[in-house]
C-alpha positions in Angstrom: -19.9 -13.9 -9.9 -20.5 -11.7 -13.3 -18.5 -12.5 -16.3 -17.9 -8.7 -15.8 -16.7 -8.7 -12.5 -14.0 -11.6 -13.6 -12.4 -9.4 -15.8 -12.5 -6.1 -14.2 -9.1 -4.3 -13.9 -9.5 -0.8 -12.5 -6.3 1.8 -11.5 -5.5 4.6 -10.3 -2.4 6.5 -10.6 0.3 9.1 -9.0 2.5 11.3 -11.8 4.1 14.2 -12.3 4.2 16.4 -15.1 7.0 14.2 -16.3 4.9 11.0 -16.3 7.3 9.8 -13.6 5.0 8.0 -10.4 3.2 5.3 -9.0 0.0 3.6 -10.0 -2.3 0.9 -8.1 -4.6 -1.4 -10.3 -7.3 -3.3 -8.9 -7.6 -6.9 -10.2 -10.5 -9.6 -9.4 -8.9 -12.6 -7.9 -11.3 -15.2 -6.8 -13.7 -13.7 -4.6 -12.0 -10.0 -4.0 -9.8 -7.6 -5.7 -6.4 -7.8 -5.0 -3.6 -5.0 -5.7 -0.7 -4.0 -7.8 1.3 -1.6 -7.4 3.4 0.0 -10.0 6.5 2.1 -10.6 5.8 4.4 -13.9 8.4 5.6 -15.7 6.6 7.3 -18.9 5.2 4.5 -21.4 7.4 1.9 -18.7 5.7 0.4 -15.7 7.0 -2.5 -13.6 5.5 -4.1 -11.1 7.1 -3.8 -7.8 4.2 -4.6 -5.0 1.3 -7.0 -5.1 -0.9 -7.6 -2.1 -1.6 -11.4 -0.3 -4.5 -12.2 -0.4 -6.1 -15.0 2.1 -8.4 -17.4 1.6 -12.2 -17.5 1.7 -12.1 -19.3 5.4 -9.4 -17.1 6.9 -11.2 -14.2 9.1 -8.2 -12.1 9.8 -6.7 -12.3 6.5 -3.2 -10.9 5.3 -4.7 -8.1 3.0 -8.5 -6.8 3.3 -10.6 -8.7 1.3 -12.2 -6.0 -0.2 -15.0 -6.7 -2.7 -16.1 -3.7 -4.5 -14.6 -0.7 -5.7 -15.2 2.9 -7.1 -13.3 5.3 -8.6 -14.5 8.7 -8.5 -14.0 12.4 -8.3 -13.9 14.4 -5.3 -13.7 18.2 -3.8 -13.6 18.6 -0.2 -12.1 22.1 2.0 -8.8 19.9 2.5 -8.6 18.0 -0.4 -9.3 17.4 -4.4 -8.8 14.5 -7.2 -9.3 10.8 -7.7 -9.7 8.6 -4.9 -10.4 4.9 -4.9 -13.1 3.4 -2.6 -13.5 -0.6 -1.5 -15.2 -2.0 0.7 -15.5 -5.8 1.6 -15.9 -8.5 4.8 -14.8 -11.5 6.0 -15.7 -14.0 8.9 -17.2 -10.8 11.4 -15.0 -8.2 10.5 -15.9 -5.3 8.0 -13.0 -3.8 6.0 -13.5 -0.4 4.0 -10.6 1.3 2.2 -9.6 4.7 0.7 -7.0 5.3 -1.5 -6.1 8.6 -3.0 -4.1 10.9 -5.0 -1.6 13.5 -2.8 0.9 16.2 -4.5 3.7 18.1 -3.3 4.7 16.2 -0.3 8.1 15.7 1.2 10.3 12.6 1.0 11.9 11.2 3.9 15.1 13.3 2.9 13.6 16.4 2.5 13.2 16.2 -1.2 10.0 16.9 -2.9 8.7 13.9 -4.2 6.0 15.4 -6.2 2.9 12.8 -5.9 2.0 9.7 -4.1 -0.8 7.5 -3.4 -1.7 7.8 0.3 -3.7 4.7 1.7 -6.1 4.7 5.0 -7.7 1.3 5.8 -10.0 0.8 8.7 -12.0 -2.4 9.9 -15.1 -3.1 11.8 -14.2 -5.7 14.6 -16.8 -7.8 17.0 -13.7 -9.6 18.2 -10.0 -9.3 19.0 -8.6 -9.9 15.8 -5.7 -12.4 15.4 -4.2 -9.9 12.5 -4.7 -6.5 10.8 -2.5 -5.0 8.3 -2.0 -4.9 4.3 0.8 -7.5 3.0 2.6 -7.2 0.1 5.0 -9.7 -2.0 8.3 -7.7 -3.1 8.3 -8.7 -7.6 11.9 -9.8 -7.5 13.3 -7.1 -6.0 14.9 -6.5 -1.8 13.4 -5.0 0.5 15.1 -2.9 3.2 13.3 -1.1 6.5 14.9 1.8 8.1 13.8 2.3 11.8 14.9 5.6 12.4 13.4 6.9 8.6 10.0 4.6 9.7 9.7 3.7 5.9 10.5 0.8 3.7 12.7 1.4 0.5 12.2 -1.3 -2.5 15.0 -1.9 -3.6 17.1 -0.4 -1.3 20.1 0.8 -3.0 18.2 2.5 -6.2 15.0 3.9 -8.0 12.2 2.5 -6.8 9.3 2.4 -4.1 9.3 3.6 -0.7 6.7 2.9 2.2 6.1 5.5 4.5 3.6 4.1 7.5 1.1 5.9 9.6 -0.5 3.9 12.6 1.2 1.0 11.7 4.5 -0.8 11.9 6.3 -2.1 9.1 8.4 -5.4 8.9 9.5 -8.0 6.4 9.1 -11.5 6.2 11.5 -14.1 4.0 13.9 -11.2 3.4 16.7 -13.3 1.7 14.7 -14.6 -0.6 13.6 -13.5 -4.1 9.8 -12.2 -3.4 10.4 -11.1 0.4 6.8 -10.3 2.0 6.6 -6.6 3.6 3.6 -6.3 6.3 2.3 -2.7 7.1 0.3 -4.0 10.6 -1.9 -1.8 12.4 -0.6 -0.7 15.7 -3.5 0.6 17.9 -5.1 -3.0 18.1 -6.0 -2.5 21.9 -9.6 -2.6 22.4 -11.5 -1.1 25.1 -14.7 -1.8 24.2 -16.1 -4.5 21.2 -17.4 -3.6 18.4 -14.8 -1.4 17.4 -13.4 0.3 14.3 -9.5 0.3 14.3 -7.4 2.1 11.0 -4.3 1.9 9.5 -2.4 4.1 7.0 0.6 4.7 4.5 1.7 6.3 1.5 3.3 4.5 -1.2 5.8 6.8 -3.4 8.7 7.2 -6.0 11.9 7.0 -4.3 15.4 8.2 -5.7 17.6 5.3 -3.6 17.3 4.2 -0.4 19.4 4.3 2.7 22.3 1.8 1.1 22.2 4.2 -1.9 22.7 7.0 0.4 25.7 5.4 2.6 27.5 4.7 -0.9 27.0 8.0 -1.6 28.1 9.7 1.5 31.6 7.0 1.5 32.3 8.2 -1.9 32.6 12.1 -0.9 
């Protein structure tokens, strides 16, 4: 591997006019690029995702080990901005993965949220795979999953993060702990027919307070 490549940090980031979003960075760990992903409050940022990473024997690994990356520019009939592009394998699978820039969306209350970075993963199987999802360690912070808002709110009871899945099924691991492990697994895993190509997606946004915010509020009234 390229002294370049070693110290290669590329991001891409969410904000509103305010300067108030999320941002992802891309960092070279070993022998892939692992994630970060960041709450941006003007010139503040704090960490409040990263992604687990597997090792270089594991074929189903927690995260996709994704190897290269480009950041680019794109107009479609649906769609313009910045969207990053990786790509990467392991044992026989073949993981790709686009993540992109999204304004003027909806929060799970209704509330317009104003931008958010909207993730679509897909892999290339020859075999059943043991595992496929994206797995992220909570940065000192809980984690909290409402079922019936199918989304994940970090922390759960003020500004933060939330989770919102698409073909895929969230659920937390070491949850009383200080850097719980939240899982976004894909869901349509049965296979017909080999190869095949199954996907996953979520959007990771700003969030005002999550659900125990919420209840607090609505007990105060």
């Amino acid at each position: 591997m390229s002294e370049h490549r070693a110290n290669t940090v590329r991001e891409l980031s969410a904000l509103n006019s305010d300067g108030v979003g999320v941002r992802v960075r891309f960092v070279w760990l070993g022998d892939r690029y692992s994630h970060q992903i960041e709450a941006v409050d003007g010139p503040l940022t704090r960490k409040v995702l990263e992604s687990v990473e597997g090792g270089q024997e594991a074929n189903w690994p927690p995260s996709p080990p994704l190897q290269h990356v480009n950041i680019s520019w794109i107009t479609s009939d649906t769609q313009h901005g910045h969207v990053a592009m990786l790509v990467g394998g392991a044992g026989d699978g073949h993981w790709s993965m686009c993540v992109s820039v999204r304004d003027g969306n909806k929060d799970v209350f209704n509330n317009t949220s104003g931008t958010e970075l909207f993730f679509d993963v897909a892999c290339r199987v020859h075999d059943v795979p043991e595992f496929l999802g994206s797995t992220y360690r909570v940065q000192f912070q809980q984690v909290v999953v409402s079922d019936s808002l199918n989304c994940a709110f970090v922390p759960p009871d003020g500004p933060g993060l939330v989770v919102v899945p698409q073909d895929a099924q969230l659920e937390v691991k070491d949850r009383h702990t200080q850097s719980p492990i939240l899982r976004c697994k894909a869901t349509e895993t049965r296979l017909k027919e080999l190869p095949a190509t199954l996907r996953w997606r979520y959007a990771i946004r700003r969030s005002t307070g999550g659900p125990l915010r919420i209840a607090v509020k609505k007990r105060s009234k």
